[in-house]
TILOSE-569808 format. One record per residue (C-alpha): x negated, y, z. Coordinates in nm, 4 decimals, padded with zeros to 6 digits, always signed. Layout:
- X / Y / Z
...
% end
This chain:
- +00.7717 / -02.1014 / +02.5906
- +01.1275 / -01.9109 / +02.6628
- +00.9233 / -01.6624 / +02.8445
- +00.7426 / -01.6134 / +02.4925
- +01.0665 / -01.6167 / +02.2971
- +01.2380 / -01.3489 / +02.5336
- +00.9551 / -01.1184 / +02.4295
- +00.9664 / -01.1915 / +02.0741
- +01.3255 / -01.0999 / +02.0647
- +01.2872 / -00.8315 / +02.2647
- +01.0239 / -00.6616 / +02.0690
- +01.2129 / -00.6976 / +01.7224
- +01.5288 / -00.5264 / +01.8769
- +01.3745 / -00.2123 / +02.0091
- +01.1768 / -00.2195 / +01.6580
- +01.4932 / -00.2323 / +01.4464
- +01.6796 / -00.0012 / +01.6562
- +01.4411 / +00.2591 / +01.6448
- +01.3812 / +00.2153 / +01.2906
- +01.7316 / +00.2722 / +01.2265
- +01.7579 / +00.6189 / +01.4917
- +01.4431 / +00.7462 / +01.3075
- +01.6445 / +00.6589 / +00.9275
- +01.8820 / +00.9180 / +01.0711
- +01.6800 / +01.1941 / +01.2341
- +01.4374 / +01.2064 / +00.9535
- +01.7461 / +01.2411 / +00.6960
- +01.9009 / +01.5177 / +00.8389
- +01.5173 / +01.6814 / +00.7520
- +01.5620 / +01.5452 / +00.3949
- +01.2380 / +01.3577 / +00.4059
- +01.1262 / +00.9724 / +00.3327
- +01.2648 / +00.7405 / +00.5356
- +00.8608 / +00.5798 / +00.5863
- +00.7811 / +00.8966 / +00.7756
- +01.0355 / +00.8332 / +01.0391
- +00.9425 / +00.5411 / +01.0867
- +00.5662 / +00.5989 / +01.1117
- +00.6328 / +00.8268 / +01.3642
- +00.7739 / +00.5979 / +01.5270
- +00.4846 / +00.3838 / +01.5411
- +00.2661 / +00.6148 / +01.6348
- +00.4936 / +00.7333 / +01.9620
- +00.5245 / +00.3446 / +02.0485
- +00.2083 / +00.2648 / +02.0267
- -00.1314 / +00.3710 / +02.1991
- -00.1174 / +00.7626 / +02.1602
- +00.2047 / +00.8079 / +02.3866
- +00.3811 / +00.4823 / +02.4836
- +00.1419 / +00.2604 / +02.6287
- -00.0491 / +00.5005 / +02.8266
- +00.2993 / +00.6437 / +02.9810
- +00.3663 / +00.3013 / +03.0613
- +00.0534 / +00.2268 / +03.2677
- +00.0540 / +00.5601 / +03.4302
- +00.3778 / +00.4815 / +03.6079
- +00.2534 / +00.0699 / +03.6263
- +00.5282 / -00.1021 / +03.4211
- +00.2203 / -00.2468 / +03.2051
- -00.0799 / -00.3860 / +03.2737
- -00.4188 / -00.1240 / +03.2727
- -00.5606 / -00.3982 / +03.1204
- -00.3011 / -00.4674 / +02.8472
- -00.3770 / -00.3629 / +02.4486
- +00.0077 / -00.2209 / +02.4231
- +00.3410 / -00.2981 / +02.3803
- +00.4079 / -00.5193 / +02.0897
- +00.2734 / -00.8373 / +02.0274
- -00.0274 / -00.7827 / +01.7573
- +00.0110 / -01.1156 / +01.5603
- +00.3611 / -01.0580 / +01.5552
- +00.3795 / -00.7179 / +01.4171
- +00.1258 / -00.8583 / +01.1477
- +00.3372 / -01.1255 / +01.0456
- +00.6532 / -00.8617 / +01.0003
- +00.4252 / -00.6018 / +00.8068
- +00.3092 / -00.8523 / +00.5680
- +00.6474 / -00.9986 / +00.4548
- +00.7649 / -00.6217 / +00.4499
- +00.4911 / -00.5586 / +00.2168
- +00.5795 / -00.8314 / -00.0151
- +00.9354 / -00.7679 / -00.0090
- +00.9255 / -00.4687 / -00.0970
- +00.6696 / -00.5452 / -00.3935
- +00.8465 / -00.8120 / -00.5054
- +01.1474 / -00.6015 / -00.5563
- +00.9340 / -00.2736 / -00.7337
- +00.8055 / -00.5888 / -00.9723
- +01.1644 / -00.7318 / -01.0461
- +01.2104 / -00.3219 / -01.1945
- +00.8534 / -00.3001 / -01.3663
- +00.7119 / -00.4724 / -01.7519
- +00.4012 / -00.5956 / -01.5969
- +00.2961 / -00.5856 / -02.0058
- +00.2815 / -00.1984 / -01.9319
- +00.0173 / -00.2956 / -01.6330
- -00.3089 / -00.2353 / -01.8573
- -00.1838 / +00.0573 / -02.0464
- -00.4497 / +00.2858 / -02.1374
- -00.3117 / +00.5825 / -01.9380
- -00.2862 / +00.3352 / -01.6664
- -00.6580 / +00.2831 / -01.6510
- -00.7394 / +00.6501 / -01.7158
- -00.5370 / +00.7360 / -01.4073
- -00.6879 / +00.4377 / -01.1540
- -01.0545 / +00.5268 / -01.3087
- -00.9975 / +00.8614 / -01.1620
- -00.8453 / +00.7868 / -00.8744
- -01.1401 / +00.5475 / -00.7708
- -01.4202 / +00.6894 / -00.9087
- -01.4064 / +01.0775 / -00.7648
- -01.2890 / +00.9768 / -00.3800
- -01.5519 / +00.7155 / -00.3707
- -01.8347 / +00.9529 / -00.4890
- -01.6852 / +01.2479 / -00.2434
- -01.6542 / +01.0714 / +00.0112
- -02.0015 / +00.8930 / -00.0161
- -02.1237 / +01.2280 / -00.0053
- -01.9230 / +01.3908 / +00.3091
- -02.0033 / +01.0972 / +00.5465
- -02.3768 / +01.0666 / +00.3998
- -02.4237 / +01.4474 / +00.5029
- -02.2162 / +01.5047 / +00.7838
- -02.1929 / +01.1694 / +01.0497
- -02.3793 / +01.2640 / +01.2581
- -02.6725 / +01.0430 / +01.3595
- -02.4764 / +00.9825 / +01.7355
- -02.2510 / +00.7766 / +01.5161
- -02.5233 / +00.5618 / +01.3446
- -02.5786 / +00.3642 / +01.7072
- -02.4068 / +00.0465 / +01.6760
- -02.4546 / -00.1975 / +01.9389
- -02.7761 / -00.0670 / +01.9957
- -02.9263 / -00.0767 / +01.6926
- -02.9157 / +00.1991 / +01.4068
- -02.7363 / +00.1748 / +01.1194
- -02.8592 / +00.2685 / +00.7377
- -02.7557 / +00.6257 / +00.6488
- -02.6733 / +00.5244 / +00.3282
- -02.4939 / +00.1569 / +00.3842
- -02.2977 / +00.3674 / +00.5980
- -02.1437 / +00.6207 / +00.3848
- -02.1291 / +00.3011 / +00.1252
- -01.8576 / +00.2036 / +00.3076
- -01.6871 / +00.5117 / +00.4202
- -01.6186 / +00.6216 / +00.0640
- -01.4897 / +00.2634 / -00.0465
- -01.2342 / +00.3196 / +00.2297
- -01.0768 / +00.6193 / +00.0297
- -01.0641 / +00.4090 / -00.3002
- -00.7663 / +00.2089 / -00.3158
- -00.3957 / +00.3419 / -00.3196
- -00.0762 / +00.2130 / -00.0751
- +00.1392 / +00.0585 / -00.3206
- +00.4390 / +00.0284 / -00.0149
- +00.3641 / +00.4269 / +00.0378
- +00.5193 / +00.4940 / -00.3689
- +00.7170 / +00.2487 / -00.4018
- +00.9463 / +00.2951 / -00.0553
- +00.9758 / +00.6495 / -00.2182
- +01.0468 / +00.5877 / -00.5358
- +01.3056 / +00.3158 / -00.4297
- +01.4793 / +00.5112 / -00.2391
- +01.4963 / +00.7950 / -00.4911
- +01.6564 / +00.4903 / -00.7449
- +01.3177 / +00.6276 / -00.9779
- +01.1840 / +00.2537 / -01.0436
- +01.2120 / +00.2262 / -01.4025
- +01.1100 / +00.6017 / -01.4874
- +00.7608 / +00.6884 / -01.7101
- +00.6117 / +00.7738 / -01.3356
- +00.7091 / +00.5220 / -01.1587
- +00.5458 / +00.2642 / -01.4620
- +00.2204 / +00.4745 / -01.4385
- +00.1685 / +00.4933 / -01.0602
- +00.2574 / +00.0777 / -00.9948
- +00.0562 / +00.0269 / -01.3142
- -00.2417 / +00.2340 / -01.2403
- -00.2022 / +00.0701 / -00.8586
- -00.2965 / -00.2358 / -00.9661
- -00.5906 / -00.1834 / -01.1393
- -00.6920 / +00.0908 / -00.8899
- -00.6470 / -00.2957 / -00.6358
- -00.9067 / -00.4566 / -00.8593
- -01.1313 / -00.1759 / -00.8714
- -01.1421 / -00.1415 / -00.5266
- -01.2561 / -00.4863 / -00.4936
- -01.5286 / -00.4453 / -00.6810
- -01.6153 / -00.1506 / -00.4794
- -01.6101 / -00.3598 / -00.1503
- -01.8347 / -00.5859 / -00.3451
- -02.0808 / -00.3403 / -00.3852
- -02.0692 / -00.2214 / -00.0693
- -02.1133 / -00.5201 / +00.0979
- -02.3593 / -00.5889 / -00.0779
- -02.5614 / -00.3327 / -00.0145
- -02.5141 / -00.3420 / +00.3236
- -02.6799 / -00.7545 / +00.2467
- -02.9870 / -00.5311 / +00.0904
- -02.8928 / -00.5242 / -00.2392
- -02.6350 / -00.5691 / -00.4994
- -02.6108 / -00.9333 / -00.7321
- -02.4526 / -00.8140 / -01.0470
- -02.3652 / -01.1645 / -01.1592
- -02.0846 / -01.1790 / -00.8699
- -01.9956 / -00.8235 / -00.9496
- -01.9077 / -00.9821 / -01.3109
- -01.7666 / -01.2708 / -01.1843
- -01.5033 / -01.1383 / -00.9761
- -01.3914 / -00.8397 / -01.2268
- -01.2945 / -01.1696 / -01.4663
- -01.1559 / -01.4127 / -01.2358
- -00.9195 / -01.0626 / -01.1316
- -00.8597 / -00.9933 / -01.4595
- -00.8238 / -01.3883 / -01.5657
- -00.5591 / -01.3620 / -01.2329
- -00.3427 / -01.1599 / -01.3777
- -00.3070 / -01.2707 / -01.7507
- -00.2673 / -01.6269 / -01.6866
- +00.0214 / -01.5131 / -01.4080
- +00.2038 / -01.2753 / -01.6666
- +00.2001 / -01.5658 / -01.9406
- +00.2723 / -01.8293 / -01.6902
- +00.5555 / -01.6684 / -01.5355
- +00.7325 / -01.5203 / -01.7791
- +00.6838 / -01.8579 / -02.0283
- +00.7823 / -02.1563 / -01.7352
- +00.8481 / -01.9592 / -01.3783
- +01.1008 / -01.7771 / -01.4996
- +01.2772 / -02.0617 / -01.6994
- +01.1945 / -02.2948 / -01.4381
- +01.4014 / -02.1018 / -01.1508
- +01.6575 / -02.0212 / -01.4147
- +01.7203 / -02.4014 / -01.4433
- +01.7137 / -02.4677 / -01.0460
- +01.9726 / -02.2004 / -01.0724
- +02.2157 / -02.4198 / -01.2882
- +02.1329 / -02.7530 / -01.1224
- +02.2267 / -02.5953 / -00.7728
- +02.5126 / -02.5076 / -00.8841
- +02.6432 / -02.8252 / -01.0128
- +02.5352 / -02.9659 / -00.6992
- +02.7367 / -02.7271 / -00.5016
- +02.4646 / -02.5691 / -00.3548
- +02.3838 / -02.1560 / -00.3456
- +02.1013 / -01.9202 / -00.3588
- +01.8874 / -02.2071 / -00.4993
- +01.7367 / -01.9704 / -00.7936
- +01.6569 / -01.6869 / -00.5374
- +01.4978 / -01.9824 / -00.2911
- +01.2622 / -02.0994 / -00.5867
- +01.2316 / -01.6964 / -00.6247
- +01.0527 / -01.6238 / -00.2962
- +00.8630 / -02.0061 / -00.3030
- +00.6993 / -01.8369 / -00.6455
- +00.6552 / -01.4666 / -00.4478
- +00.4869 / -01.6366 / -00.1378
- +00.2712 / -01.8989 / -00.3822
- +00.1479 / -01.5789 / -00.6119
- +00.0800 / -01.3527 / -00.2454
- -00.1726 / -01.6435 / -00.1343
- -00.3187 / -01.7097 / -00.4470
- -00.4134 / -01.3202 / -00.4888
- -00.5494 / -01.2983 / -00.1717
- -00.7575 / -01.6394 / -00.1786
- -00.9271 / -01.4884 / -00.5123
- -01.0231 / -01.1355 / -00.2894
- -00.6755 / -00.9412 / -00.4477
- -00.4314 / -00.7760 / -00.1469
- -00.0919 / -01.0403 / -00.1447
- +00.1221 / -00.7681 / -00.2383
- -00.0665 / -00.7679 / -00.5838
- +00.0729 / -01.1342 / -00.5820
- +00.4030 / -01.0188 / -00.5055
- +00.4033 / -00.7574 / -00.8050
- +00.3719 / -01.0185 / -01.0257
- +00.5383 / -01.2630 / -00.9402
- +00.8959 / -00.9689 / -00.8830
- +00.7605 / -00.8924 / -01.2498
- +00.7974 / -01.2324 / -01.3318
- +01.1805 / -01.2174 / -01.3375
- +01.1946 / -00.8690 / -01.4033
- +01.3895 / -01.0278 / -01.7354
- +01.5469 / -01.2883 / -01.6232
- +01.9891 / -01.3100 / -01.5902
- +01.9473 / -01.4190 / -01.2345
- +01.7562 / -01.0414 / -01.1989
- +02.0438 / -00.8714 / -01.0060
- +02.0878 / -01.1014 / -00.7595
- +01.7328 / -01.1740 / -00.6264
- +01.7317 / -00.7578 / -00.6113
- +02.0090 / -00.7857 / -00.3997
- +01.9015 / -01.0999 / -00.1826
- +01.5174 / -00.9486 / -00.1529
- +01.6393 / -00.5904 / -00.0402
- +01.8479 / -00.7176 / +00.2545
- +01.5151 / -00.9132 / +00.4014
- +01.3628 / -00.5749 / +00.3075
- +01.5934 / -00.3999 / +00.5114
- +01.4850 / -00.5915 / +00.7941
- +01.1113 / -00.6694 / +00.7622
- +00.9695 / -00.3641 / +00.5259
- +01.0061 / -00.1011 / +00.8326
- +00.7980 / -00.3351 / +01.0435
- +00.5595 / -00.2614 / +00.7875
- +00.5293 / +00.1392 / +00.8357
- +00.5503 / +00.0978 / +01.2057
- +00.2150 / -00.0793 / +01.1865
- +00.0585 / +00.2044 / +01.0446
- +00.1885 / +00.3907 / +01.3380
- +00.0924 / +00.1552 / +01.5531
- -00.3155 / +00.1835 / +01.4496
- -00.3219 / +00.5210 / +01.5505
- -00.5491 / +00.5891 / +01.8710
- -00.5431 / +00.9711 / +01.9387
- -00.7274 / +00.8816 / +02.2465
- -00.9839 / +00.7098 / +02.0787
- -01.0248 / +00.9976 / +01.8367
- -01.0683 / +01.2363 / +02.0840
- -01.3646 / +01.0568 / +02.2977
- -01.5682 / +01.1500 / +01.9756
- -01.8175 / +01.4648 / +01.9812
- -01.6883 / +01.7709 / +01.7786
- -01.9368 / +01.6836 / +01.4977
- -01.7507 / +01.3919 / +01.3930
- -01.4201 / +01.5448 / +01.4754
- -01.5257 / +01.8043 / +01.2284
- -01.6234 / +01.5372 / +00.9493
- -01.2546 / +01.3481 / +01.0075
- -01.1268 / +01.6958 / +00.8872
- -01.2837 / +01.6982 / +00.5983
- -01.2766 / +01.3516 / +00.5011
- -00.9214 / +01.3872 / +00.5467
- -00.9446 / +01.6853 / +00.2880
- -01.1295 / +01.5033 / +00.0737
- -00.9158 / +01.1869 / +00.0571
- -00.6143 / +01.3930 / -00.0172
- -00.7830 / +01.5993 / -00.2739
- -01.0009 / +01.4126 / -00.4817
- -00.7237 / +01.1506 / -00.5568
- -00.4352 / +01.3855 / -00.6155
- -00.7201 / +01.5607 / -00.8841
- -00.8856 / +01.2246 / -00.9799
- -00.5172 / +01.0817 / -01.0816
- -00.3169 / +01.3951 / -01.1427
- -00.5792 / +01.5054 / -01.4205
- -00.5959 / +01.2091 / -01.5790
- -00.2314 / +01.1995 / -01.5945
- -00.2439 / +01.5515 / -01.7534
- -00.4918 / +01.4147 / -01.9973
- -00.3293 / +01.1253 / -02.1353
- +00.0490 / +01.3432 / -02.2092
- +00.2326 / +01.3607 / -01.9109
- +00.4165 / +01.6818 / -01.8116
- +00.2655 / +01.8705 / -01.5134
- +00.5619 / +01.7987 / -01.2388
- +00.4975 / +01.4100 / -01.3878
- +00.0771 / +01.4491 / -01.3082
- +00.1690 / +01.5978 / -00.9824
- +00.4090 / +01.3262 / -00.8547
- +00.1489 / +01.0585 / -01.0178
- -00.1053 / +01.2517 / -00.8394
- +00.0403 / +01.2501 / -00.5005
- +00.2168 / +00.8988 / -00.5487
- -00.1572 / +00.7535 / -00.5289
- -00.2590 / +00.9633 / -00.2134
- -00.1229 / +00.7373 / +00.0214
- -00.4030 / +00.4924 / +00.1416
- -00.2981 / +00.1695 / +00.3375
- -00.4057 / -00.2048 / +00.3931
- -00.6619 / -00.2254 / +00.1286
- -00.8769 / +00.0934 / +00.2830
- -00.8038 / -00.0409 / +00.6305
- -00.9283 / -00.3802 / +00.5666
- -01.2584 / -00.2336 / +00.4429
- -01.3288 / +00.0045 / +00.7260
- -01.2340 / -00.3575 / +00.9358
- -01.5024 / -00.5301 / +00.7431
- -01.7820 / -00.2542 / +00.7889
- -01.6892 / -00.2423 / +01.1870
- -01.7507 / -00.5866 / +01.1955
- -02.0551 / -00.5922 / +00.9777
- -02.1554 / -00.3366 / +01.2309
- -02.2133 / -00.0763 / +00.9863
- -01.9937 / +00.1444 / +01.1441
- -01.9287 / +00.2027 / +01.5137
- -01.5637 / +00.2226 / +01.6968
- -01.5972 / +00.6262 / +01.7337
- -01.6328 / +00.6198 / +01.3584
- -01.3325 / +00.3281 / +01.3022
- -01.0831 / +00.5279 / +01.4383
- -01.1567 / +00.8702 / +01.2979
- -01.1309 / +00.7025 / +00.9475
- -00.8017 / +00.4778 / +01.0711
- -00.6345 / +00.8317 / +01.1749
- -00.7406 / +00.9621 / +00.8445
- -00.5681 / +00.6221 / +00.6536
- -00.2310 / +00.6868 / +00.8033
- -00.2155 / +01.0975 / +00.7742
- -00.3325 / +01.0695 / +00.4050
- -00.0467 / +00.8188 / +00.4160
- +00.1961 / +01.0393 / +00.5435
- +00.1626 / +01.3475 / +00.4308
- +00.1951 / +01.2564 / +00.0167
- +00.5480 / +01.1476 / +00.0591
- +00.7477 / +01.4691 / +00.1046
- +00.5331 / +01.6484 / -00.1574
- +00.5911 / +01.3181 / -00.3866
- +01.0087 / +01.3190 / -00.3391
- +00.9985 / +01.6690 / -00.3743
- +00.8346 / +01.6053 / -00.7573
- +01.0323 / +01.2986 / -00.8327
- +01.3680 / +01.5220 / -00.7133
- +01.2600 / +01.7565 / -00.9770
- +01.1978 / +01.5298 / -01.2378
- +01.4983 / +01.3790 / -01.1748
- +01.7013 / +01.6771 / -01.1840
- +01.5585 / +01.7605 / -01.5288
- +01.6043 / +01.5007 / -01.7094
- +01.9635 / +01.5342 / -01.5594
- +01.9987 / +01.9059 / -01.7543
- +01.8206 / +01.7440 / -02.0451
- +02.0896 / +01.7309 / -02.3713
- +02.1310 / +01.3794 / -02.4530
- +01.9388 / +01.2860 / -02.7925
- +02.1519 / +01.3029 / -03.0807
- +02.3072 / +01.0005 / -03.2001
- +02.2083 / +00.9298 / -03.5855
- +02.4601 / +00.8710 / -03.8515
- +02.5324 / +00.6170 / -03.9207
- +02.4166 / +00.4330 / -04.2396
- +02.6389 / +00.3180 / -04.5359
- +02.5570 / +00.1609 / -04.8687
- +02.5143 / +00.4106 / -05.0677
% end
């Protein structure tokens, strides 16, 4: 058991302290602070790391890598709803099913899903279709690969748009708005690939889980802003007659944690939950100091997060594939980037928004993350795709994840710096009797 513990401990120190050396040495390049620590994960973990370390036999040959893979998990996922938790306590989830919201997560799903149905349908080649010995559908196949490039990283934005202190700004309301129902879409897109990979497609559950989403959602925003939000308020007050502290913010994270399960039980990723359920409060007098309380745990768990993404990348998996499919990760990775910076940033356009505001939308719902990961996990497992093919599309996940955010702070940064030139709106006389 101590032996256990000692690695535990051990792990989560050489994670925080190169999380914090990579906050600095990515600074002094004026980028995010997520693609330091990326980076990191991708020099720690099975692309330089843990094949140095077996070359020279301080691990195992037969070891997966360095970090402990449950572990890790565990960290990402309370990173992940941290940090959600604390974009919601900054967002009016009433905003969430704006119509320029749904314009922008129509086009976001819609065109990468069709594109990249079409890329992996024409160019995997038919090496790739061997799974296990037996041949996968052509078409079930590239099913699946273009659901991966459907759904948007909500930590990708949001870290960004944090750290830029943009939360409460007309992009930042469109891209978490449009992120949530881009989450819903893309379950119903893993629906419907899934079932066609079962031979055919029952549009009866398609229905039913598009309204127990939808159902989700409304009953959560008149829930918790009607009785969650009073109810913490009042645990508030009777901890401190008791003497006691931090009682509201306790309650706070019970509700985050509660609303994180129930979204995933109904098929929704938990950071959905979290949205909420930060949104819940978002209005609420105790708002300050649950920001403050959530963004220390933040601090410590939300990095794990990004690591993890690091972590997933195999170069030396990638590069056991043939050139053919080495050629098709190119383009899919052109076409995941594209199509979703057009598919949002024109709808953006469409519904009023200034072009630097469509661009930074645009780019803001690049990013790819758990969501697309979890469905290329469920078609490797369905054996619908092989592990040649699994890793070319996890590489793609995390550079379409990377390479948004400079492009998106360099928007936001001018956005910012407009409205900072912008006169200040006349005040209107004021209005007498007569």
């Amino acid at each position: 058991m101590a032996s256990g513990q000692e690695q535990v401990f051990l792990q989560l120190t050489v994670i925080l302290f190169v999380s914090v050396a990579s906050h600095f040495v990515i600074k002094r390049f004026r980028q995010p602070t997520i693609i330091g620590e990326i980076g990191i994960g991708v020099l720690l973990g099975p692309t330089v790391a843990v094949p140095l370390l077996k070359g020279v036999g301080v691990l195992d040959p037969a070891a997966a890598g360095l970090f402990d893979e449950q572990l890790i998990g565990l960290f990402a996922s309370l990173g992940a709803i941290f940090l959600l938790f604390l974009i919601g306590l900054e967002t009016d989830v009433k905003a969430i099913f704006d119509r320029k919201n749904v314009f922008v997560a129509l086009g976001g799903v819609v065109v990468p899903w069709i594109f990249g149905f079409l890329i992996a349908f024409l160019m995997v080649p038919d090496s790739s279709l061997l799974v296990d010995g037996a041949r996968t559908d052509r078409f079930v196949m590239a099913t699946f690969v273009g659901a991966t490039l459907v759904a948007t990283s909500t930590a990708i934005a949001a870290a960004v748009l944090l750290e830029l202190g943009m939360i409460g700004t007309n992009v930042a309301r469109t891209i978490m708005g449009a992120v949530i129902v881009d989450d819903i879409l893309a379950l119903l897109v893993l629906s419907l690939s899934v079932g066609t990979a079962g031979g055919g497609v029952n549009p009866f559950s398609i229905a039913y889980l598009l309204a127990v989403s939808a159902a989700f959602i409304i009953l959560i925003m008149y829930l918790g802003t009607r009785y969650f939000s009073r109810f913490v308020s009042w645990a508030e007050a009777k901890g401190v007659k008791s003497g006691l502290v931090h009682t509201g913010f306790m309650v706070a994270m019970a509700v985050a944690f509660l609303m994180a399960f129930l979204a995933e039980a109904i098929g929704l990723s938990a950071v959905v939950g979290a949205f909420l359920a930060g949104s819940m409060f978002s209005s609420n007098a105790l708002r300050k100091d649950f920001r403050e309380g959530v963004a220390f745990l933040g601090a410590i768990f939300t990095p794990v997060f990004f690591i993890s993404l690091g972590l997933l990348v195999n170069v030396g998996a990638v590069g056991e594939a043939g050139p053919e499919l080495l050629l098709f990760g190119v383009v899919l990775f052109g076409i995941a980037f594209v199509t979703k910076l057009a598919g949002c940033g024109v709808a953006a356009r469409w519904t009023g928004m200034s072009r630097e505001e469509s661009l930074a939308v645009g780019f803001g719902m690049v990013p790819r993350g758990e969501v697309g990961l979890i469905i290329a996990l469920v078609a490797q497992q369905a054996g619908v795709i092989g592990a040649d093919l699994f890793s070319i599309i996890v590489l793609v996940m995390v550079a379409v994840s990377v390479m948004p955010a400079p492009l998106l702070r360099r928007y936001l940064v001018r956005i910012k710096a407009a409205e900072a030139r912008a006169p200040p709106a006349p005040t209107p006389p004021p209005q007498g009797p007569f």
